[in-house]
C-alpha positions, -999 to +999 in steps of 0.1 A: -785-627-647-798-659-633-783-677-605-750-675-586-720-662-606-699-675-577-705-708-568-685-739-558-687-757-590-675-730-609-643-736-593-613-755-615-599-788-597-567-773-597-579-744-576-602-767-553-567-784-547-544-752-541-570-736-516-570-768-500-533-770-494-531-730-482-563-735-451-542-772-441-510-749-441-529-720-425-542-742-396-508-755-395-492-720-394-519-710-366-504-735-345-471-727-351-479-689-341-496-700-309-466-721-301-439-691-306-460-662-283-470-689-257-428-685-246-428-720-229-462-723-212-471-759-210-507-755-213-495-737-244-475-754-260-502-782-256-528-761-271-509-748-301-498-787-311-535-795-320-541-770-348-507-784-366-516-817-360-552-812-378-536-794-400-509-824-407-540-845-406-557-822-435-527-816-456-518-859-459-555-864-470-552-838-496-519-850-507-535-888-505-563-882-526-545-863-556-556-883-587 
């Protein structure tokens, strides 16, 4: 067997497209996780809201850029 069975290019469009969406809405889930056990800690709360925003950020370019 030559080469990598596995590789990046061997993966369909439409599956590029769905793992995209699932890490934007993991990051996004992270962030919401971090939010709920913080129990109203400022700092918190503060560091929870940037993974769902770069996860917002991550799942509108996806959605932009859907031919």
């Amino acid at each position: 067997m030559r080469g990598n069975k596995w590789s990046l290019s061997s993966i369909s469009p439409v599956t590029d497209k769905a793992l995209a969406y699932l890490i934007s809405v993991g990051i996004m889930g992270f962030g919401f996780w971090i939010v709920w056990v913080s129990s109203g800690s400022a700092l918190m709360w503060l560091a929870g809201s940037a993974p769902v925003a770069v996860g917002l950020l991550s799942l509108s370019n996806e959605i932009r850029n859907t031919p």
